[in-house]
C-alpha positions in Angstrom: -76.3 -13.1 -21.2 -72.8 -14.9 -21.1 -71.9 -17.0 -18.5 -67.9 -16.8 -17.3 -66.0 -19.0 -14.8 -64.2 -17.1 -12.1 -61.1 -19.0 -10.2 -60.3 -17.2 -6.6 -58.4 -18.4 -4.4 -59.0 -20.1 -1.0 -58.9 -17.1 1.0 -61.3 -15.2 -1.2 -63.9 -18.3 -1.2 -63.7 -18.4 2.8 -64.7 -14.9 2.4 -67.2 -15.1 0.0 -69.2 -18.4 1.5 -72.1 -16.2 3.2 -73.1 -14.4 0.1 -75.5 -15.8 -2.8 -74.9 -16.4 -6.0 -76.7 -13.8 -6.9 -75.2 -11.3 -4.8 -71.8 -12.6 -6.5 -73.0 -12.2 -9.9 -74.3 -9.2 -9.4 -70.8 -7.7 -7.6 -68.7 -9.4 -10.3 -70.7 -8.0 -13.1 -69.7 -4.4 -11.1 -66.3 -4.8 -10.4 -65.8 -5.7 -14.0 -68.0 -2.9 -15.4 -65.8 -0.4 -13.1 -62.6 -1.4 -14.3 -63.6 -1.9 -18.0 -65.1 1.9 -17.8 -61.4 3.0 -15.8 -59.6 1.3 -18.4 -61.5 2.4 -21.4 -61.2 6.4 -19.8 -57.5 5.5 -19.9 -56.9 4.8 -23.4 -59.1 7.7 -24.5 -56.6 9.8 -22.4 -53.5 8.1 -24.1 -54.7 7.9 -27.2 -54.7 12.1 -27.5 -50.9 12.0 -25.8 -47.9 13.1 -28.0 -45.8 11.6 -25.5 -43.7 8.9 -26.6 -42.9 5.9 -25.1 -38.8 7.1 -24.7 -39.8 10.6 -23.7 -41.8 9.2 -21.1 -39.4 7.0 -19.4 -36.7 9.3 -20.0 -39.1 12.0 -17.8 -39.8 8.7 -15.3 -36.0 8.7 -15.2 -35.8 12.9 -15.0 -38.2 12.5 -11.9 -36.6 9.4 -10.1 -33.3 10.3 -9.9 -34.5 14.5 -8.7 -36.5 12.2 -6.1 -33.6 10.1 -4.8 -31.8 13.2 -4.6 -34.3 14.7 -2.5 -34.8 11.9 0.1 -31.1 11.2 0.1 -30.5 15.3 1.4 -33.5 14.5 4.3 
């Protein structure tokens, strides 16, 4: 197993001061595990897109300014 140093802030320590190491450990090994597994579900998803880059902020762009136009009629 690897070992990995973790900086948190202050506030997060305070919070974190009743709880074992091993009940950290096991949380951070998780939380990591979670978001790898989100992250890696993601780029399966992108990698099939035919969506460039420029068509996709140009839609972004499409979508933002019909949105602004919707809340500026409310």
């Amino acid at each position: 197993m690897v070992e990995v140093k973790v900086v948190i802030s202050d506030e997060l320590h305070r919070k974190l001061r009743g709880f074992s190491d091993v009940e950290l450990s096991l949380l951070a090994n998780r939380v990591v595990n979670e978001k790898f597994e989100r992250l890696a579900r993601l780029k399966r998803i992108v990698s099939k897109s035919k969506l460039s880059e420029k068509k996709a902020a140009e839609i972004s762009g499409k979508i933002n300014k019909s949105l602004a136009k919707r809340y500026e009629e409310l």
